[in-house]
C-alpha positions as CSV (number, residue, x, y, z in Angstrom):
1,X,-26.0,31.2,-47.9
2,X,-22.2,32.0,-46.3
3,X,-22.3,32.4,-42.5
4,X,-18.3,33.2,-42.0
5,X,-17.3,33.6,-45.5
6,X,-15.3,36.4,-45.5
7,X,-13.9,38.5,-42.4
8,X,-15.0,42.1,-42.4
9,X,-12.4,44.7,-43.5
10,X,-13.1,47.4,-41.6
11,X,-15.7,46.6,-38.7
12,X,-17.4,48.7,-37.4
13,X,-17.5,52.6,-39.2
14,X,-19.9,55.1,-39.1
15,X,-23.4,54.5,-39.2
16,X,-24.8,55.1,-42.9
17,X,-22.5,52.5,-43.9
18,X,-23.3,49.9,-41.2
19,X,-26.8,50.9,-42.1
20,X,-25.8,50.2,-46.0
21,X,-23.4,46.8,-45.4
22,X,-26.5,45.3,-43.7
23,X,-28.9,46.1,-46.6
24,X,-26.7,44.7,-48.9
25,X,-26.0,41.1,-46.7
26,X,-29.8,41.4,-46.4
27,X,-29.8,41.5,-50.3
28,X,-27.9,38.9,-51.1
29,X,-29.7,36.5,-48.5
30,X,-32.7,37.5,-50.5
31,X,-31.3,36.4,-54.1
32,X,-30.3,33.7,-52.6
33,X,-33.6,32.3,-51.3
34,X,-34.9,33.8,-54.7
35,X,-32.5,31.6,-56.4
36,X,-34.1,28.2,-55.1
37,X,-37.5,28.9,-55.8
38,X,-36.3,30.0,-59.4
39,X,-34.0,26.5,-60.0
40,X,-37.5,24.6,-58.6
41,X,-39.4,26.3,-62.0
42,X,-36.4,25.6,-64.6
43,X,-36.9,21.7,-62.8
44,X,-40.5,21.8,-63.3
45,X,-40.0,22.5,-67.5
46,X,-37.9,19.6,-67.6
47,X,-34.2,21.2,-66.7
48,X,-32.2,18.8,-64.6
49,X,-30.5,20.0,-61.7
50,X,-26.5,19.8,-62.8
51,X,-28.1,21.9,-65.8
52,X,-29.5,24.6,-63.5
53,X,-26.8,24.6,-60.9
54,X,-24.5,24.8,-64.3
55,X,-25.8,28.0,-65.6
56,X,-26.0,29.3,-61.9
57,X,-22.3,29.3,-61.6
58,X,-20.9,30.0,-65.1
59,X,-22.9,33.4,-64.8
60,X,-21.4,33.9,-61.6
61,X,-18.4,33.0,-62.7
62,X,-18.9,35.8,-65.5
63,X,-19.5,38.5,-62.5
64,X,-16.2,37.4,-60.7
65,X,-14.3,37.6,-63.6
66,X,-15.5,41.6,-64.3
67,X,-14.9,42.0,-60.8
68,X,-11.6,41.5,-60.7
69,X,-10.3,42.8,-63.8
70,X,-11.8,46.1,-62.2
71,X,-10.0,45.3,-59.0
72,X,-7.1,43.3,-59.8
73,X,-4.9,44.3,-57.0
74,X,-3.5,42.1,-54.3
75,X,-5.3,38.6,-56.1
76,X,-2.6,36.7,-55.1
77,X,-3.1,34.4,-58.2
78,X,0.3,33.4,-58.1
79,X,0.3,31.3,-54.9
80,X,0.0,28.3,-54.8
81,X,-2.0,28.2,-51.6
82,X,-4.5,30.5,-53.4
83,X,-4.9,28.4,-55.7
84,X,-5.3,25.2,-53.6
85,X,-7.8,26.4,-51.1
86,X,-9.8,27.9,-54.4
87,X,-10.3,24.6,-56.2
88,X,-11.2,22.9,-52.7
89,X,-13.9,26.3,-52.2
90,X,-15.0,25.1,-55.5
91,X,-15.7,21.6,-55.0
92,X,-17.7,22.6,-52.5
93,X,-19.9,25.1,-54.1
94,X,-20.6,22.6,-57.1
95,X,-21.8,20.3,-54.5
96,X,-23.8,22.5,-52.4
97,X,-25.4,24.1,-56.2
98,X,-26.2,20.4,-57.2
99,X,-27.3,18.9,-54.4
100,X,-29.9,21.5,-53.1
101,X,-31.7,21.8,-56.9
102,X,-32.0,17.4,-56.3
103,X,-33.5,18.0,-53.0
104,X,-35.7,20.4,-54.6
105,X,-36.2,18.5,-57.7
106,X,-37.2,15.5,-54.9
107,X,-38.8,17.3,-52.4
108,X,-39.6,20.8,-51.8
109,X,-38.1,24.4,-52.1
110,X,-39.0,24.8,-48.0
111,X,-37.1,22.0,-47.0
112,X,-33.7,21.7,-49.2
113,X,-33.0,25.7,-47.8
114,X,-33.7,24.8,-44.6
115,X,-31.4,21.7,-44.4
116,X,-28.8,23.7,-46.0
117,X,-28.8,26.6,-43.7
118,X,-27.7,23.6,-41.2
119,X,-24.0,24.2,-43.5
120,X,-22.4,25.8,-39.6
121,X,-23.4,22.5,-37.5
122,X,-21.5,20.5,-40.5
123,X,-18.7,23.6,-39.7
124,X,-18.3,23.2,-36.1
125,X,-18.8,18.8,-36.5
126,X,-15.7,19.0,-38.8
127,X,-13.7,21.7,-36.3
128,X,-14.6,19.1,-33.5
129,X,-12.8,16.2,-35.6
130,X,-9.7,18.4,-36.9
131,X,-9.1,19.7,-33.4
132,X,-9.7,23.6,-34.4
133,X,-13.1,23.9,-32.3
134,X,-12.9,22.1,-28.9
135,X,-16.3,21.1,-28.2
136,X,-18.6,22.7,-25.4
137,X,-22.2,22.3,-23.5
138,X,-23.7,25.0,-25.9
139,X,-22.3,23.5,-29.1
140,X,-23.6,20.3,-27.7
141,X,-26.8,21.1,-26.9
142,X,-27.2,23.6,-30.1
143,X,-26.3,20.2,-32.5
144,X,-28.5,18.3,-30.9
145,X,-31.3,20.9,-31.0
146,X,-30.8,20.9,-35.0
147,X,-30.9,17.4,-35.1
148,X,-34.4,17.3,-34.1
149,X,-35.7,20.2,-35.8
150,X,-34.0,18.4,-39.2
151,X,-36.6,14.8,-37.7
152,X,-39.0,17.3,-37.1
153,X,-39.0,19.4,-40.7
154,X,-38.3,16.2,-43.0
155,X,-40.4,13.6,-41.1
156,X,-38.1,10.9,-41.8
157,X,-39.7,8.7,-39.0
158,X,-43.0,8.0,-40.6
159,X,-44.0,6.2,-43.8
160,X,-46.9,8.7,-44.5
161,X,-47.3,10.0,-48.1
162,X,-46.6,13.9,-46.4
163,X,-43.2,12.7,-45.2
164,X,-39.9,14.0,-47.4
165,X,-38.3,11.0,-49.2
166,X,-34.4,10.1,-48.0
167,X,-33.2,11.0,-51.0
168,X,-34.2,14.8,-50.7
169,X,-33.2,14.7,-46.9
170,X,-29.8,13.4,-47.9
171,X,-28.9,15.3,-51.0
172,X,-30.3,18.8,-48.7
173,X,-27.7,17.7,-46.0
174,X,-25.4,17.1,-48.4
175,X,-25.9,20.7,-49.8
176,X,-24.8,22.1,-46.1
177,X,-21.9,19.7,-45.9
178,X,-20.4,20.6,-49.4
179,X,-21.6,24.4,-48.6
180,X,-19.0,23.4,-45.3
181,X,-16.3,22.6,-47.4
182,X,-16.8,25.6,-49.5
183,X,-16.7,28.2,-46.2
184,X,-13.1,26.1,-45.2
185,X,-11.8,26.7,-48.6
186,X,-12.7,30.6,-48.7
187,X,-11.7,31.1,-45.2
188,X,-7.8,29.1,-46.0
189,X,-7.7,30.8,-49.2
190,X,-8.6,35.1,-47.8
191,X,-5.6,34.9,-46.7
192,X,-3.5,34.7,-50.1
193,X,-5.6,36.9,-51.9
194,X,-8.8,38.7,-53.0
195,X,-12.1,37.9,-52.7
196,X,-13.1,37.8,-56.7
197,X,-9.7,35.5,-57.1
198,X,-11.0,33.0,-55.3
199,X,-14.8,32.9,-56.5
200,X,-12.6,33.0,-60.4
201,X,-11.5,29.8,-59.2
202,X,-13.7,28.3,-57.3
203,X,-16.8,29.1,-60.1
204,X,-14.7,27.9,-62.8
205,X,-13.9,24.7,-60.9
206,X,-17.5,24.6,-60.3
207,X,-18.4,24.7,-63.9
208,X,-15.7,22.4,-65.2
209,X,-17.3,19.5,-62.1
210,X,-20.9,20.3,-63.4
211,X,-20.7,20.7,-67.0
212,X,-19.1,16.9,-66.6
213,X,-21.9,15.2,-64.5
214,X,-24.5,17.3,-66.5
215,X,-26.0,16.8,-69.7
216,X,-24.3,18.6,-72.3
217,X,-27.0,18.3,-75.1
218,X,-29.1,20.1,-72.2
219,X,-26.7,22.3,-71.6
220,X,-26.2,23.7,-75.0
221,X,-29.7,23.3,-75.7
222,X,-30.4,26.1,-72.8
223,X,-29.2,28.7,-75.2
224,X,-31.7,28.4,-77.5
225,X,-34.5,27.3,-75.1
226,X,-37.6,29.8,-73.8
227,X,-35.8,29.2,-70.2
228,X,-32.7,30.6,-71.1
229,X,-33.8,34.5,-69.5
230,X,-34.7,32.5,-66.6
231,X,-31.5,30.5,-66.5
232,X,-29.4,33.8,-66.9
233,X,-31.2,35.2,-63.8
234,X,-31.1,32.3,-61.9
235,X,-26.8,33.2,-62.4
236,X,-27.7,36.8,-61.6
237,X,-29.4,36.6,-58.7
238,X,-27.7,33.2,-56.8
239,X,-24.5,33.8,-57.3
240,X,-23.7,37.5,-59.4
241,X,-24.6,40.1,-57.8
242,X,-25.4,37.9,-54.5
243,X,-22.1,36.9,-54.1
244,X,-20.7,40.6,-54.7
245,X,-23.5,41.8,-52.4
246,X,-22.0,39.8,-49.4
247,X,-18.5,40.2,-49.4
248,X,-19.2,44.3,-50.1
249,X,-21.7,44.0,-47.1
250,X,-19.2,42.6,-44.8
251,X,-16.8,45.3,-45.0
252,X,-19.3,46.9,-42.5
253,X,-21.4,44.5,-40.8
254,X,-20.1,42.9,-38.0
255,X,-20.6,39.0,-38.4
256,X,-23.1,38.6,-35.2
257,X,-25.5,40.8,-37.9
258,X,-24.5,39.1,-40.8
259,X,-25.6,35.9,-38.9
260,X,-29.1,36.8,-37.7
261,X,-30.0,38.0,-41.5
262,X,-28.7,35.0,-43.5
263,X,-32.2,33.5,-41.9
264,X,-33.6,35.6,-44.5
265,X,-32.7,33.5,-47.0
266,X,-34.4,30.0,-46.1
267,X,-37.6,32.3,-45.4
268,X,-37.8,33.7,-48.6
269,X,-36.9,30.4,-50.3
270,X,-40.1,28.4,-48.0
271,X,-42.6,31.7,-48.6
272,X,-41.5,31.4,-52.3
273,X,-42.5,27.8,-52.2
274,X,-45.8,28.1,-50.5
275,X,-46.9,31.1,-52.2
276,X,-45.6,30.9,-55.5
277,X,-45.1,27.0,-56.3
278,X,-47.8,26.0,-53.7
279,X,-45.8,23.7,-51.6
280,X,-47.5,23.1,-47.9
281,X,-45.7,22.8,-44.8
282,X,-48.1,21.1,-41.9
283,X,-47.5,22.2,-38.0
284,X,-45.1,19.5,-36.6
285,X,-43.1,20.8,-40.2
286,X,-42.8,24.4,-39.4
287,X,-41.9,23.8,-36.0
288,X,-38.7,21.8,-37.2
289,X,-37.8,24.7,-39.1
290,X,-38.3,27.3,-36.7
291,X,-36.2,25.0,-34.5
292,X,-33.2,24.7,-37.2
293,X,-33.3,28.6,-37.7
294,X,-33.6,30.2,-34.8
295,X,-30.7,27.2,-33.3
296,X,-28.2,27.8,-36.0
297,X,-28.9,31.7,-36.1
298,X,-27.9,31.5,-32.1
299,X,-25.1,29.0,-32.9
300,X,-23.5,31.7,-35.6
301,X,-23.7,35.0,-33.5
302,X,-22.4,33.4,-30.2
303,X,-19.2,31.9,-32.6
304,X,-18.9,35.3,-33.9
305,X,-19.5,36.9,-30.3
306,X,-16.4,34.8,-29.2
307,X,-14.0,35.4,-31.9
308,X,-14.7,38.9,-31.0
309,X,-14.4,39.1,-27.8
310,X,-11.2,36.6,-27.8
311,X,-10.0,39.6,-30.6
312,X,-10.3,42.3,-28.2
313,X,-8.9,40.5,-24.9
């Protein structure tokens, strides 16, 4: 899920622990594609998707707030700024949360991950318009290269009853831009504090947005529900101990890394759809994705690449 979340705190250090920082990025990626796959069951018994992106967060939001009453120094929760930056970082999560479980709910598992792994193009596109990026050939090209894989994966230019709707194309852009706005609202908040102020915030902003657009005899009804296990995992896994995971792993991993193995978390998400909800992807289909992927992957290490080397000059 976050491509340039959070800058590392000590790059790079000696080898077990590089070795250890990438296992746990490579973790969290994994909960997160777990997570979507998961949300996609909870929709199937009936769950709507403000519901399930609800309980994702609040049990985050339960994590973060252990976190950092075991690590409450430096949290900056008396600036302003913090606090500003926070609540914009959580408007973005709630989107991104609700957005990808209606593209799921409308389409499939496979293709709502992989239109929201498109969340750096929507990062640079915003950079071009507020002057911070100045745009170049390989951004250029890179962009457009996404754009088709996105025609490519959702089939948007035929009527055919294989092709993803526009709703579920929309909402899983949607997810990417909102998951956009949430890496601009971490990245203007690091500075001001700690990591675990920030998700406080921004999770119990999230949860204050969803619990308002959800239903709250649904909501409440979860508790006592057969689902409610699955619910709590869903929390544990997309954004506990994922979210934790991360930021711990990037104290050691240098971001070109942490780029290339966020692509495991749209992989697991599409094998968990095939394989455990039996979605299909057709040929023209995977070639979109591999197209997205492997474009955005590139488009996130040479960023990071740069910023390094501009670092060191």
């Amino acid at each position: 899920m976050p491509f340039g979340l959070y800058a590392p705190l000590r790059l790079v250090s000696p080898g077990k622990w590089v070795r250890r920082s990438t296992l746990l990025v490579t973790l969290a990626a994994f909960c997160w594609g777990l997570s979507g796959g998961i949300g996609a069951i909870l929709m199937e018994r009936g769950w709507d998707a403000f519901t399930v992106s609800f309980y994702r967060g609040a049990v985050g939001f339960l994590f973060v707030v252990i976190w950092l009453a075991l690590r409450p120094q430096r949290s900056g929760l008396s600036k302003p700024k913090l606090w500003l930056w926070s609540v914009v970082a959580g408007v973005g999560v709630a989107g991104n949360f609700a957005f990808y479980f209606l593209s799921i709910a409308e389409g499939s598992v496979a293709v709502a991950a992989t239109l929201m792994y498109c969340a750096p193009v929507f990062v640079y596109l915003v950079s071009f318009v507020l002057g911070l990026e100045s745009p170049s050939l390989f951004k250029c090209l890179a962009i457009l290269l996404v754009m088709s894989g996105v025609v490519l994966l959702t089939q948007i230019y035929t009527l055919s009853a294989g092709a993803v709707t526009l709703f579920a194309v929309t909402t899983g852009l949607l997810s990417g831009l909102s998951y956009a706005m949430f890496i601009f609202g971490f990245k203007y908040a690091a500075p001001h504090g700690s990591a675990q102020a920030i998700l406080v915030i921004a999770f119990a902003v999230l949860a204050g947005i969803l619990i308002v657009l959800g239903e709250v005899d649904q909501v409440s009804a979860a508790w006592s529900s057969a689902s409610f296990p699955l619910l709590v995992l869903l929390g544990v896994l997309g954004a506990g101990l994922s979210f934790v995971f991360y930021i711990f792993g990037l104290n050691y991993t240098a971001p070109a890394i942490a780029s290339m193995v966020a692509m495991v978390e749209p992989i697991t998400a599409s094998l968990f759809g095939v394989v455990v909800l039996g979605e299909n992807l057709n040929v023209i289909q995977i070639l979109g994705m591999a197209l997205i992927l492997v474009t955005v992957t590139a488009l996130s290490v040479h960023s990071s690449r740069r910023k390094a080397s501009i670092k060191d000059a």
